[in-house]
C-alpha positions in Angstrom: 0.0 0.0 0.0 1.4 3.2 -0.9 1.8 6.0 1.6 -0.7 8.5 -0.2 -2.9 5.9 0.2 -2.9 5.0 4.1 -2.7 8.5 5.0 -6.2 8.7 3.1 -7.5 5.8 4.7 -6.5 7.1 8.4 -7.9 10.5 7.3 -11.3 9.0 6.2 -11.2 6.4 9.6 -10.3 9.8 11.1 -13.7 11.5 10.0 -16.1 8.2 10.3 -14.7 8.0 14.1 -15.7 12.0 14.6 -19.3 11.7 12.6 -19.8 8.7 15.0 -18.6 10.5 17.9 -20.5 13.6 17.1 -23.8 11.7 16.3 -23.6 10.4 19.5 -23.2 13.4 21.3 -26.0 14.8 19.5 -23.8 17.7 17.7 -25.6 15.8 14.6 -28.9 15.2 14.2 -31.4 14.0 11.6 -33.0 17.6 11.3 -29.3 18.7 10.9 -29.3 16.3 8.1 -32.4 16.9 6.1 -31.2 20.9 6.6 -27.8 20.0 4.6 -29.8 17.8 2.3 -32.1 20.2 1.3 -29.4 23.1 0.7 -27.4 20.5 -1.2 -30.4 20.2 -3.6 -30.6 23.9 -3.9 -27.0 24.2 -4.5 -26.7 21.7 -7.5 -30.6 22.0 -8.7 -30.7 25.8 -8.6 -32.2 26.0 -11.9 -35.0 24.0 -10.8 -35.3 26.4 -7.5 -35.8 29.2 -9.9 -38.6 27.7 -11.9 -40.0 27.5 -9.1 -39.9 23.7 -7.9 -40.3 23.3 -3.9 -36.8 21.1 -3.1 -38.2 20.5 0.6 -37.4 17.1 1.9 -41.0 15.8 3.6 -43.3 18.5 3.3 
């Protein structure tokens, strides 16, 4: 395994252990994530935002 290559993989063990962690802890939370959903659509849909197409997630 090349060295780029575990650094990557302890980086992205890294971030799964601190999503965990912070899930957990209640720093993330489902309304957290249907808030970064939804501006995620708007970001990379914004042409459908200005036709005027609700991009709400449940409502």
């Amino acid at each position: 395994m090349s060295r780029w290559r575990l650094r990557s993989l302890i980086v992205l063990i890294y971030v799964v252990i601190g999503i965990y962690v912070a899930w957990v802890y209640d720093y993330i939370t489902p309304a957290i994530l249907k808030d970064i959903a939804e501006a995620l659509l708007a970001v990379f849909l914004w042409f459908l935002v200005l036709l005027g197409v609700d991009l709400h997630i449940g409502g």
